[in-house]
Backbone as CSV, one residue per row, in Angstrom:
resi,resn,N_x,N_y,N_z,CA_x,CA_y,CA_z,C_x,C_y,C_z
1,UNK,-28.115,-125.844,-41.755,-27.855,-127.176,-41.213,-28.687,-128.174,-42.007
2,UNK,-28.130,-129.381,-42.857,-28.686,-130.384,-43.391,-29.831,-130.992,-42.267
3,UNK,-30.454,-131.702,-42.599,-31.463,-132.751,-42.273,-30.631,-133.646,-41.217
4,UNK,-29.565,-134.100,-41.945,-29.020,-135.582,-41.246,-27.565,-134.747,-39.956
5,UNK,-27.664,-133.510,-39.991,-27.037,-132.797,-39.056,-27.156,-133.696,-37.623
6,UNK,-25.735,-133.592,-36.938,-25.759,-134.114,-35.682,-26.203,-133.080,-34.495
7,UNK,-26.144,-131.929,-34.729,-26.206,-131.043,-33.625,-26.789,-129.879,-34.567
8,UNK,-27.812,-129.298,-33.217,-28.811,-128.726,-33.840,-28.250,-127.165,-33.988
9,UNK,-28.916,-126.493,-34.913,-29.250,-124.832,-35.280,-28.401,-124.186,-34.153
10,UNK,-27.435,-123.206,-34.142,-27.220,-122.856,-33.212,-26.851,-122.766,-32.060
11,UNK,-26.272,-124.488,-31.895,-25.585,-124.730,-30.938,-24.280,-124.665,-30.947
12,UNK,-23.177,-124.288,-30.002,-22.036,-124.226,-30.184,-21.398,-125.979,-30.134
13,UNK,-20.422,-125.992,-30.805,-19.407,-127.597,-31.316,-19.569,-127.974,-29.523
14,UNK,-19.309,-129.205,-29.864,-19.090,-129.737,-28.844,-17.896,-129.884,-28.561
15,UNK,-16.919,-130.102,-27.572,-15.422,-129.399,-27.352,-15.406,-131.290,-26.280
16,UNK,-14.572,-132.034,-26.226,-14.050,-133.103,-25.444,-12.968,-133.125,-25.224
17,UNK,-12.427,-133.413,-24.055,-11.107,-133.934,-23.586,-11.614,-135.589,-23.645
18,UNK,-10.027,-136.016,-24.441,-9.840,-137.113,-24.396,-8.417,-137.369,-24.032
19,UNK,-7.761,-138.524,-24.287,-6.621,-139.207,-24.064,-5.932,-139.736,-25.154
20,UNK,-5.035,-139.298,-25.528,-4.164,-139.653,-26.431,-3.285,-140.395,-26.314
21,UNK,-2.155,-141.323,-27.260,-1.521,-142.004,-26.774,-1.058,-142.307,-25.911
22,UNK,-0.170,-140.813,-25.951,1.110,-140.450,-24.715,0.144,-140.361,-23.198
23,UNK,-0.829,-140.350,-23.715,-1.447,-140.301,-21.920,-1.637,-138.676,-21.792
24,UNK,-1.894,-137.917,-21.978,-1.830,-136.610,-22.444,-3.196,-135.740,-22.742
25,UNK,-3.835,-135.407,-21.855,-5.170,-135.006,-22.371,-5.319,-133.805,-23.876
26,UNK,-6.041,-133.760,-24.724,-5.814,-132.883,-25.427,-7.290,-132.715,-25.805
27,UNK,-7.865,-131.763,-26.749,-9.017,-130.946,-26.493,-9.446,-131.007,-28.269
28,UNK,-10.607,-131.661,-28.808,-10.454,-131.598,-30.368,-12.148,-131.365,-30.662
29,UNK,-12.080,-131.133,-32.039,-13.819,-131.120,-32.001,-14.413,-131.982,-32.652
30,UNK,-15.441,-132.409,-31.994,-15.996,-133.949,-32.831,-17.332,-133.359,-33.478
31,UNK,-16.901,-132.717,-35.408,-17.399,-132.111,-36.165,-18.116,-133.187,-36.893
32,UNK,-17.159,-133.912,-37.418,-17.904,-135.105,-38.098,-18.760,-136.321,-37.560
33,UNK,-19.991,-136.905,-38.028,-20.774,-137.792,-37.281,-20.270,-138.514,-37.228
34,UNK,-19.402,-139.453,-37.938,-19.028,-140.772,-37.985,-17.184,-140.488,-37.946
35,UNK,-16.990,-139.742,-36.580,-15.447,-139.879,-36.918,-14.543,-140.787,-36.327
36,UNK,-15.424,-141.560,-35.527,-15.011,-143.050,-34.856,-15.091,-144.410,-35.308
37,UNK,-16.769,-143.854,-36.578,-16.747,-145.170,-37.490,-15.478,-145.568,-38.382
38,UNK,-14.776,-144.434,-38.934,-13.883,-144.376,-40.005,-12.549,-145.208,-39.870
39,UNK,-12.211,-146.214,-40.278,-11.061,-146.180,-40.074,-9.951,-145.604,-40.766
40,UNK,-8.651,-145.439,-39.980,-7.736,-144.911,-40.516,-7.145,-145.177,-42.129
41,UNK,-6.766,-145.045,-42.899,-6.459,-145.359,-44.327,-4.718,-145.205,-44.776
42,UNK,-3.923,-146.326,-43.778,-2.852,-145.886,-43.639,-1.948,-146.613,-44.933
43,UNK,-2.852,-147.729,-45.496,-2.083,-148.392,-46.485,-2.818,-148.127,-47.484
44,UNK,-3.487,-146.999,-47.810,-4.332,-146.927,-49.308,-3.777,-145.959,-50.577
45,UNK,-2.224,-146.141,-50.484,-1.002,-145.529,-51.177,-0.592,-146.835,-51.235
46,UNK,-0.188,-148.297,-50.649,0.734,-148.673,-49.896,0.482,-149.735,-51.548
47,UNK,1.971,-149.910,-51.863,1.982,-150.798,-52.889,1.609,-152.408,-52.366
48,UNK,1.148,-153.187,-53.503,0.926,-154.902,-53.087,1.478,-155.530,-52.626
49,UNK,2.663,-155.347,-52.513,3.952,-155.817,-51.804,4.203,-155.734,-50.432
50,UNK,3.891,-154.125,-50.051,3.691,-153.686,-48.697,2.396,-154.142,-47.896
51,UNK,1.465,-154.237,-48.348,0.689,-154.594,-48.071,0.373,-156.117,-47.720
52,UNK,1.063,-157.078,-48.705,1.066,-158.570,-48.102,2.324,-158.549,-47.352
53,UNK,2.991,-157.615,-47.323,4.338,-158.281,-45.982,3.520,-157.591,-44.386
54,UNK,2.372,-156.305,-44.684,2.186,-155.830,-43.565,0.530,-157.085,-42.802
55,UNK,0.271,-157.526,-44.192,-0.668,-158.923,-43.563,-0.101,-160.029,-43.211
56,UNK,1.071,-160.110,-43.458,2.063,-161.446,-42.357,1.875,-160.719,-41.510
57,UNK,3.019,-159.700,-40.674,3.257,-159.180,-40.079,2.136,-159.026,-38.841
58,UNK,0.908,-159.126,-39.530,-0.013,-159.023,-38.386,-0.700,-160.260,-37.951
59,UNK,-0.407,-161.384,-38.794,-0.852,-162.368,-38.822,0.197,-163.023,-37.346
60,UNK,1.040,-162.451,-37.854,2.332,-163.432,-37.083,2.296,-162.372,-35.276
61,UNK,1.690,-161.685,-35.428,1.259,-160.393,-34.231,0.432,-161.444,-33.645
62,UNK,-0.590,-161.462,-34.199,-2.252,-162.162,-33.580,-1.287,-163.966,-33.063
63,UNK,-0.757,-164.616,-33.841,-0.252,-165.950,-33.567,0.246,-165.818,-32.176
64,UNK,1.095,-164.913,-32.026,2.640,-164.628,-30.548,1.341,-163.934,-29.344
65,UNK,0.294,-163.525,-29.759,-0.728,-162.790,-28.549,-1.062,-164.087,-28.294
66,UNK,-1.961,-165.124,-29.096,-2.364,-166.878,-28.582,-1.265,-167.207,-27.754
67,UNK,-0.015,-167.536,-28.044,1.059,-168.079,-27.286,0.765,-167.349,-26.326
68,UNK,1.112,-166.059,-25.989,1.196,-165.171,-24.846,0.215,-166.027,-23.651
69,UNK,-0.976,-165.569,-24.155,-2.272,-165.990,-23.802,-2.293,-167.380,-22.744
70,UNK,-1.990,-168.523,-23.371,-1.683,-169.708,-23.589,-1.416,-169.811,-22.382
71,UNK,0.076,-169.106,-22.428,1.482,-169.321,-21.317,0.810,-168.776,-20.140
72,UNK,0.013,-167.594,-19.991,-0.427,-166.979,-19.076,-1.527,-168.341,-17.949
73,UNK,-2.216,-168.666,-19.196,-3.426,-169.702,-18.581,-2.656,-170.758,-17.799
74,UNK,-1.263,-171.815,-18.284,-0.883,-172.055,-17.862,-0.664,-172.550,-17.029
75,UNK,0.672,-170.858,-16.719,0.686,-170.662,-15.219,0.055,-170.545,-14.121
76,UNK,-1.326,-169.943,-14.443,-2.184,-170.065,-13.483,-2.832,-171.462,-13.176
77,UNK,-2.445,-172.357,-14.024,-2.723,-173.675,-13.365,-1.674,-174.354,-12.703
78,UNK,-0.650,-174.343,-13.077,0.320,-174.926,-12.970,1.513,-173.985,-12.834
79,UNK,1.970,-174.188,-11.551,3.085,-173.468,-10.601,4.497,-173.507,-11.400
80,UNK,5.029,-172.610,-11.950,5.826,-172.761,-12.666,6.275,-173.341,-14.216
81,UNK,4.994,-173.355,-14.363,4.951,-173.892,-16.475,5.675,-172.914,-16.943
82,UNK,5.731,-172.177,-16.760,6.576,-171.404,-17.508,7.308,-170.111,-16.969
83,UNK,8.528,-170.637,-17.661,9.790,-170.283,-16.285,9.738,-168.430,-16.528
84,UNK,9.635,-168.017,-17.281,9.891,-166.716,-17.269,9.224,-165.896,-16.845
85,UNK,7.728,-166.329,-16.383,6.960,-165.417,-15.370,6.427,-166.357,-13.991
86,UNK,7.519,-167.170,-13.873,7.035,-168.026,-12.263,6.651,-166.959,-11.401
87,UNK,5.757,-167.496,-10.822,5.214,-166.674,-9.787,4.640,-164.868,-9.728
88,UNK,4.738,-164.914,-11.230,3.963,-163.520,-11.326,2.477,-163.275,-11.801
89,UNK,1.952,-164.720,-12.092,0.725,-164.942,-11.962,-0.004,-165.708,-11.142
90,UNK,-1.223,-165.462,-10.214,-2.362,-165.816,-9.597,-2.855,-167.171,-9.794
91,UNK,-2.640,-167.980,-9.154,-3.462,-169.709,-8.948,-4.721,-169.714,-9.433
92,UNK,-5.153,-170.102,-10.617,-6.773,-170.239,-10.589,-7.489,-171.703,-10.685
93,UNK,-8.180,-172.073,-9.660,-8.692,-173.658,-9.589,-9.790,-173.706,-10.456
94,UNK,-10.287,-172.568,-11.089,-11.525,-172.807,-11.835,-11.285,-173.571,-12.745
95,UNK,-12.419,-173.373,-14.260,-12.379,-174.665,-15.129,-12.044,-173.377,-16.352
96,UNK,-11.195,-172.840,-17.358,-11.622,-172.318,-17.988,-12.735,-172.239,-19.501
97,UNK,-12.738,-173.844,-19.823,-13.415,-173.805,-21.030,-15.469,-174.329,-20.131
98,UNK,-14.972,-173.925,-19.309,-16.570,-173.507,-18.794,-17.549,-173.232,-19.297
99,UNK,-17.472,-171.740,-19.890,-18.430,-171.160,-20.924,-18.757,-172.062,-22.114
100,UNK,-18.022,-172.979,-22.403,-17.992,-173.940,-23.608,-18.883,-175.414,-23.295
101,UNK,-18.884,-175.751,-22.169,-20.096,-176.721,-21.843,-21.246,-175.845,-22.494
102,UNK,-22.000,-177.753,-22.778,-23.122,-177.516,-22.982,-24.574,-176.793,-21.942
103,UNK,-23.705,-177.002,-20.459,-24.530,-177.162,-19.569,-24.150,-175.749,-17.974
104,UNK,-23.512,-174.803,-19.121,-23.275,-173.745,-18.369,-24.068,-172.399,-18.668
105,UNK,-24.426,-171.723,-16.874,-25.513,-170.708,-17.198,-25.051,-169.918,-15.807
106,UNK,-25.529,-168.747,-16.411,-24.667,-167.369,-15.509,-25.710,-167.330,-14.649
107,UNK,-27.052,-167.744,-14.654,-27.989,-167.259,-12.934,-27.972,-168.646,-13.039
């Protein structure tokens, strides 16, 4: 066992249930130290081309979540702003840009 080893001499792997997409428990071994730091490397084949249509693509993802967002806040102020989820969101009288005063404090 190296120096920078996560688990010591002689111990057996450590074995986790986790959750997978599907919702699905499944059973794997977490051998490597950093196998959560890593990210996935799904475009590092991916020609220049693919790659700037898949950075719109996410750009224009993140833009439609703000709108989402937006519409949600809304409605919760205002009873019917927006017709396609009337009444499936909660009244809120608070202030939301609250946290954004100069003169706001949690105790």
């Amino acid at each position: 066992v190296s120096r920078g080893d996560w688990k010591s001499p002689g111990r057996p792997r450590r074995r986790v249930a986790s959750a997978n997409p599907l919702g699905l428990l499944s059973r794997h071994n977490h051998t490597h130290r950093n196998h959560h730091a890593r990210p996935p490397r799904f475009s590092k084949k991916a020609s220049a081309e693919k790659k700037a249509a898949g950075l719109v693509k996410e750009i224009n993802n993140g833009r439609l979540a703000q709108i989402g967002i937006m519409g949600c806040l809304a409605e919760s102020k205002v009873e019917g702003a927006v017709p396609a989820i009337a009444g499936k969101i909660a009244h809120y009288d608070g202030d939301y840009m609250a946290p954004f005063e100069a003169n706001f404090h949690l105790f």
